[in-house]
C-alpha positions, 0 to 999 in steps of 0.5 A, spaced: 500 500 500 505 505 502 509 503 495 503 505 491 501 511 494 508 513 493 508 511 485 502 514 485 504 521 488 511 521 484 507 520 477 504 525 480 509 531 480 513 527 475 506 528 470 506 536 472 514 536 470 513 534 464 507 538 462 511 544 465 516 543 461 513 541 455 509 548 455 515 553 458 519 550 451 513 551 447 512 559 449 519 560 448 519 556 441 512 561 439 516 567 442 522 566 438 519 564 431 515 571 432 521 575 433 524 573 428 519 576 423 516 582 429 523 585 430 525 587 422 519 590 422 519 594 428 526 597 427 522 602 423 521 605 430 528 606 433 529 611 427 522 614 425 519 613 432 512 610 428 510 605 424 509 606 416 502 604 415 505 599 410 509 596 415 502 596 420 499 592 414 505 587 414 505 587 423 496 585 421 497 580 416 503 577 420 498 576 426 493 574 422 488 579 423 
């Protein structure tokens, strides 16, 4: 009995590690793959201090709206 609740308690906290883990390098994969496309766009702003509406429109149809 005591061999399974410690099975069951460990599979536990092993199966929230994992998810954890699983979500946290998803997040930064998403991220990074989003950067790669935003940060070309947005360097338009350190010289300018706006965006181009032509660049607004490549932000929209990157994020699908």
């Amino acid at each position: 009995m005591v061999t399974l609740v410690g099975m069951v308690i460990i599979g536990t906290i092993v199966s929230g590690s994992i998810t954890s883990g699983v979500v946290r390098n998803s997040a930064i994969s998403s991220a990074v793959y989003m950067e790669s496309f935003i940060a070309p766009l947005s360097q338009e702003l350190a010289v300018a201090g706006s965006l181009s509406p032509q660049t607004i429109g490549r932000m929209d149809a990157i994020l699908g709206r």
